[in-house]
N, C-alpha and C positions, 0 to 999 in steps of 0.2 A: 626356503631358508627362513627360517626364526627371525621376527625383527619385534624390536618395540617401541613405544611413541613416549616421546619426549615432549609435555604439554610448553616449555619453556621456548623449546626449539623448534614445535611446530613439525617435528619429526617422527613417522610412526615405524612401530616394528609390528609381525605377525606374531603370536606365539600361542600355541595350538592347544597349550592347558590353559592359560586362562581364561577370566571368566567373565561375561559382556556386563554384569551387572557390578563389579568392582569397576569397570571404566569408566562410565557412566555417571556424576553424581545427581544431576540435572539436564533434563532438555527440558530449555525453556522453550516456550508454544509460543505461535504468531496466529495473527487473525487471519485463517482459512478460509470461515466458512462465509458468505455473502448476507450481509444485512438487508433486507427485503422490505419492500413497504408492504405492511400490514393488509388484509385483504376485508374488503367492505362489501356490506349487504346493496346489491345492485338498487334494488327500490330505496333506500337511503340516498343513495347516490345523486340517483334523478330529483329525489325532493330538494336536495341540497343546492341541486344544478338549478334547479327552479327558484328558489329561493334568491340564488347570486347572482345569474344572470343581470338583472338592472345593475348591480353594483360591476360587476364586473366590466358592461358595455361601457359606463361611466368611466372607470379607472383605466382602462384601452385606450381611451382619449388622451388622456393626459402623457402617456406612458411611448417612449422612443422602440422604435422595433427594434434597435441594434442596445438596448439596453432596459435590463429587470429592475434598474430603481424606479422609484415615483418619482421622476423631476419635478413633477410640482408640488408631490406632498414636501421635496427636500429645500424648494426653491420660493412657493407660493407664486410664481410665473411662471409663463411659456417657457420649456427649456427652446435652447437656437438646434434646430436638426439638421443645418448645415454644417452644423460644427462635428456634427459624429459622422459625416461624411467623408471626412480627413482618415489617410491612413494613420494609423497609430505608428508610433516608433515606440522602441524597444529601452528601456531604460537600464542603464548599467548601477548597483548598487556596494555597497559591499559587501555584500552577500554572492556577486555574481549576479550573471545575466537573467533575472527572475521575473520583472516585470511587464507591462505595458507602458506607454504614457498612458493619460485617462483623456487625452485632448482639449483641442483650445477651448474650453469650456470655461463660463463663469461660476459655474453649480460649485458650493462648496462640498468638501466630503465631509464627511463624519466623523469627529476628533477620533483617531486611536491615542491609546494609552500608549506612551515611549516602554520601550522593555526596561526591565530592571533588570533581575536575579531569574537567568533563568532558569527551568524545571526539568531536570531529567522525566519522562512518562516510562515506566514499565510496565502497567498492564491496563488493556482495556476491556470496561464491559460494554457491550450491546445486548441490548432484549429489545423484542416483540412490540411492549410496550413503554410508557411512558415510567421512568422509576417512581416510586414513591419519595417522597422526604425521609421520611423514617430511615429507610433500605440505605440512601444515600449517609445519612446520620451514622449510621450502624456503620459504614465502610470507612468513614472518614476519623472514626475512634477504634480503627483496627491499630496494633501495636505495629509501628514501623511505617504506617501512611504519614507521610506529611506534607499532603495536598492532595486534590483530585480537581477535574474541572467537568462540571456537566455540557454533554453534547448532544448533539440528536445525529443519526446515522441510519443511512439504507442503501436500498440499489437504487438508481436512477437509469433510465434507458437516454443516453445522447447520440444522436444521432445514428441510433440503432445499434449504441454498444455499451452494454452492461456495463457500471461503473459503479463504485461501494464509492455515496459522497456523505459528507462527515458537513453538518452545520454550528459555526464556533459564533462566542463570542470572540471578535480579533484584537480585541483588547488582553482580557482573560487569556485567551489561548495561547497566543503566540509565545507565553516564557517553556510550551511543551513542546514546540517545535523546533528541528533541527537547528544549530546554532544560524548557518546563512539565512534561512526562513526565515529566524525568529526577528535578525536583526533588521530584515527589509522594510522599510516605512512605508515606500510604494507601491509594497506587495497587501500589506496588512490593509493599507487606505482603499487598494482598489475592491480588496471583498469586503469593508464595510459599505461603500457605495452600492456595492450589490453584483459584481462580476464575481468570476469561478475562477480559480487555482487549481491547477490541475498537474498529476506529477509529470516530472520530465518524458519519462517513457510513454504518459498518454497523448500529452502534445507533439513530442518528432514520432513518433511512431502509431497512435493513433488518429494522428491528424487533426487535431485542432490545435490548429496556431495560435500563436500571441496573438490579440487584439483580435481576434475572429469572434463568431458569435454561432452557437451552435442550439439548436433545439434541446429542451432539456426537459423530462417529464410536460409536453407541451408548450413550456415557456422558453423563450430566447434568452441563454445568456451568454455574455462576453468574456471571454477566454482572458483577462486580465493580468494572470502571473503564473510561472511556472512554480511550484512549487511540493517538496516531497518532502509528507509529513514522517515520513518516517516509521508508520503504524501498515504493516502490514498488505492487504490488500485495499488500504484508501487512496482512491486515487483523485479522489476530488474534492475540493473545502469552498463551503461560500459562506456569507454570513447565517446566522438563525434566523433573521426574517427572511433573507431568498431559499430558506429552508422551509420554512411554513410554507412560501408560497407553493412549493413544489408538493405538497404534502408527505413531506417528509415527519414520521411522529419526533415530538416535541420533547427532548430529556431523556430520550431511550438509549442511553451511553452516556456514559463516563468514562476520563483516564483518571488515573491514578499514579502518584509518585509513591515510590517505596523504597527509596534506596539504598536503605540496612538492612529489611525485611526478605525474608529468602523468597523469593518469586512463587517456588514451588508452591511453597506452602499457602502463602499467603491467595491465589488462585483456587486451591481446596475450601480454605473457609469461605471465600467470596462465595461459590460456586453453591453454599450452603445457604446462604444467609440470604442473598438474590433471589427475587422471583421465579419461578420455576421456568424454564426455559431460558434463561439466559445466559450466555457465554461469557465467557474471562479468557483474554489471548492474551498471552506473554509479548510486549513487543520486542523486536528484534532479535532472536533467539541466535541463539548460539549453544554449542557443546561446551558444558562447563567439564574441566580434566580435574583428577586430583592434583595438590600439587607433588611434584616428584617423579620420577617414573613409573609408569603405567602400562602394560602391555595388552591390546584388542587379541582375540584369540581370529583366527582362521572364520570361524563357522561365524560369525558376526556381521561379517560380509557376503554379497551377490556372489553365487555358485557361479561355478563354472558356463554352465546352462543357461543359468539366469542372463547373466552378460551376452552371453548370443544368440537370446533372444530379442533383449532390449535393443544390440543394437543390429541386427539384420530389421526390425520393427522400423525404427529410426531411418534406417537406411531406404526404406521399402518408400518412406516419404521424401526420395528425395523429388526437387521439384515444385512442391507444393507452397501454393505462397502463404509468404508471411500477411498476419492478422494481427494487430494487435488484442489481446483476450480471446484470440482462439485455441481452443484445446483439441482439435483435433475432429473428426478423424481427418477432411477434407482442406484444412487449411490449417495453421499456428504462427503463435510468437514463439518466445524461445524457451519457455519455463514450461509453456504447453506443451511442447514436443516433447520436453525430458518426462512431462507428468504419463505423455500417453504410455512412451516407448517402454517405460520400465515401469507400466503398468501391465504391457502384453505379457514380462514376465513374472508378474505375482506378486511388485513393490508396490506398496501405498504409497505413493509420492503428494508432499503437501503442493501446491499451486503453485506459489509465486517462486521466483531465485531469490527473493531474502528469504523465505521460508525452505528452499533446498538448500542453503547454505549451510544449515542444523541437522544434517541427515547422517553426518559423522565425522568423522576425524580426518583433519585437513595434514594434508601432507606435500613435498616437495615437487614443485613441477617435473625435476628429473626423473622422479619416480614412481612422476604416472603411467598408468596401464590404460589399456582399451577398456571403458565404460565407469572412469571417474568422470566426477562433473569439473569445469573449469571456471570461473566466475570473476567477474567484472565489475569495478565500481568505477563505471561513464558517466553519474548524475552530477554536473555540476553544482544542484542547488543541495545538494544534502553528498559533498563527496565521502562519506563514508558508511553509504548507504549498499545495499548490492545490488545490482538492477540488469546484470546480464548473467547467462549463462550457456552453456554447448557440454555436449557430449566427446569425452576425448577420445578419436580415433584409432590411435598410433605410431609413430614413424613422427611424429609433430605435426598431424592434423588432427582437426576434428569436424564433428557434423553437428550443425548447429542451423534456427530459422534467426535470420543478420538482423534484420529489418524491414520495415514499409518500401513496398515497390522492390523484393528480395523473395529468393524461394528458400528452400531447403535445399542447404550443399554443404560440398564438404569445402574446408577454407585451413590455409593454417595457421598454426596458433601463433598469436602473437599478444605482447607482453605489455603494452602499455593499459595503463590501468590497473592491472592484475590482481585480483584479491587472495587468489589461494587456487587449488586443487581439494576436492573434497572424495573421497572415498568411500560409499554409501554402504550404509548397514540397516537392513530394512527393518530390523527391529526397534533402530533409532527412527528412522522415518515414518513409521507409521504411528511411533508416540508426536509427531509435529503437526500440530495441528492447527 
């Protein structure tokens, strides 16, 4: 039967002559791909090793195991190590449940800037390397930028799991972050001290708790605030000096505000103007509709075949436990399993469920079918963020990976939370990147 999609009502119809690129005006791109730290000449390495060591033994002295600031560069005295012996409690803000305390400690923190005016971000760049001044200049007198803020960003290995961490100033930064984020003062004070923020889904479901303290590219840091920046695949913020310490490079990312500027476009020129290798990701994408009525044709969507591939694949795992950032084949979370399963049949699928969310046109829970996605906004620090998703089964179940200490099963749906029903067109997902 003929239907077609109503971008007002969030209603779609099929219709078998139209045509995918009239639907279509924009997919905006999310950050994909994993920011990686830079690779070094091993004999540099060791000179460098050799060189720091003395300082380094010296500054290990001073320095708390359960915590990456200098107390005495911050303090000029012994910090008390009994005092970070205390378990941390949880502080409530109004932002939500986000923070740690920082404990009975005398040590003062680091003034943050109170927020003022904050900044919508819509895109970010990461490169390789450090930006130049120039590149940065040249971005910030594009027509429709009106702000950017430099960051430094890469992969960090904690506790043996890949995590994209993003180093701010939490002064500067915070007008880019999600409104709860931005307005936390306990959030922002605790990673200028020097603790990590980390999103909701990496703390309940990767396991690092409030107030915990996790190995992080060799150093110890303390788990401080929950918090989701709202960028894609970051899932972690500290300040820029517990970013240097990490060797994290120094300025290789920028966001960018643009919010008269058409996304699209404005991504092409960056992409030109940037140093060779570096990327521009749309944040938060979404399918922009015409407005009016609009109709997707037939052939735009998952074949027949397609669908029972993806989900016999799916199903083949059930069992298998949840990971947080596992893709598969042995283990997953839950955006990894939709990546693998409707990868077995021939979909590019982007990473994360805020980036599946953009894979096409959302339609009415009653009139989902077997092998639409379903998706979730659970994050209390950014709730309008998306941060779950499952594969719709039929009958009103679906098969989805839950959670930590959960396998793959099938569960039925249910509605609190709910963000939509998405209906995948692999010609849109494979432009999401």
């Amino acid at each position: 039967m003929d239907r077609a999609f109503n971008a007002e009502r969030g209603e779609i119809v099929l219709d078998g002559r139209a045509r995918l690129t009239k639907v279509v005006s924009e997919v905006r791109q999310d950050l994909a791909f994993r920011p990686r730290m830079p690779r070094r000449d091993p004999r540099r390495r060791i000179q460098n090793l050799r060189r720091t060591v003395p300082f380094i033994a010296a500054l290990l002295a001073s320095v708390l195991i359960l915590d990456v600031v200098v107390l005495a560069e911050l303090t000029g005295r012994e910090p008390d190590k009994a005092a970070f012996r205390q378990q941390t409690q949880p502080v409530r803000d109004p932002g939500g449940f986000v923070a740690a305390s920082a404990g009975p400690t005398a040590t003062p923190a680091p003034v943050v800037a109170p927020l003022k005016k904050p900044i919508r971000a819509h895109l970010l760049v990461v490169a390789d390397q450090p930006l130049p001044p120039e590149d940065v200049a040249e971005v910030r007198d594009q027509k429709g930028v009106t702000g950017t803020e430099v960051v430094d960003a890469a992969e960090v290995r904690m506790d043996g799991k890949r995590v994209q961490t993003m180093g701010v100033d939490p002064s500067t930064f915070r007008p880019y972050a999600p409104k709860s984020t931005a307005e936390s003062d306990a959030l922002w004070a605790n990673i200028a001290a020097g603790d990590m923020a980390v999103s909701f889904d990496l703390g309940q479901d990767g396991g690092l708790k409030l107030g915990s303290t996790v190995d992080g590219g060799g150093r110890q840091l303390r788990v401080g605030a929950y918090a989701t920046v709202g960028m894609g695949s970051i899932s972690a913020v500290v300040s820029r000096q517990t970013a240097r310490s990490l060797g994290i490079p120094t300025g290789n990312a920028l966001v960018v505000s643009a919010p008269k500027a058409d996304s699209r476009a404005l991504r092409a020129k960056l992409l030109k103007l940037l140093p060779k290798g570096s990327q521009v990701a749309t944040i938060n994408p979404v399918v922009v509709e015409r407005r009016g009525r609009t109709a997707w044709p037939t052939t735009a969507f998952m074949s027949t075949d397609q669908i029972q591939v993806a989900l016999q694949a799916a199903q083949a795992k059930l069992g298998r436990p949840y990971v947080w950032g596992a893709e598969g084949p042995d283990s997953f979370d839950c955006s990894g399993l939709v990546q693998w399963a409707f990868g077995q049949a021939g979909v590019s699928m982007p990473r994360v469920a805020a980036q599946q969310w953009a894979t096409g046109p959302r339609i009415p829970l009653s009139q989902a079918r077997p092998g639409d996605l379903i998706f979730w906004r659970n994050d209390p620090t950014n709730p309008g963020y998306i941060s779950h998703v499952a594969i719709y089964w039929g009958d009103g179940k679906m098969l989805v990976a839950p959670h930590t200490g959960d396998v793959v099963k099938f569960q039925a749906v249910y509605t609190k939370n709910l963000a939509g029903v998405v209906r995948v067109s692999p010609a849109v997902a494979r432009g999401v990147r």
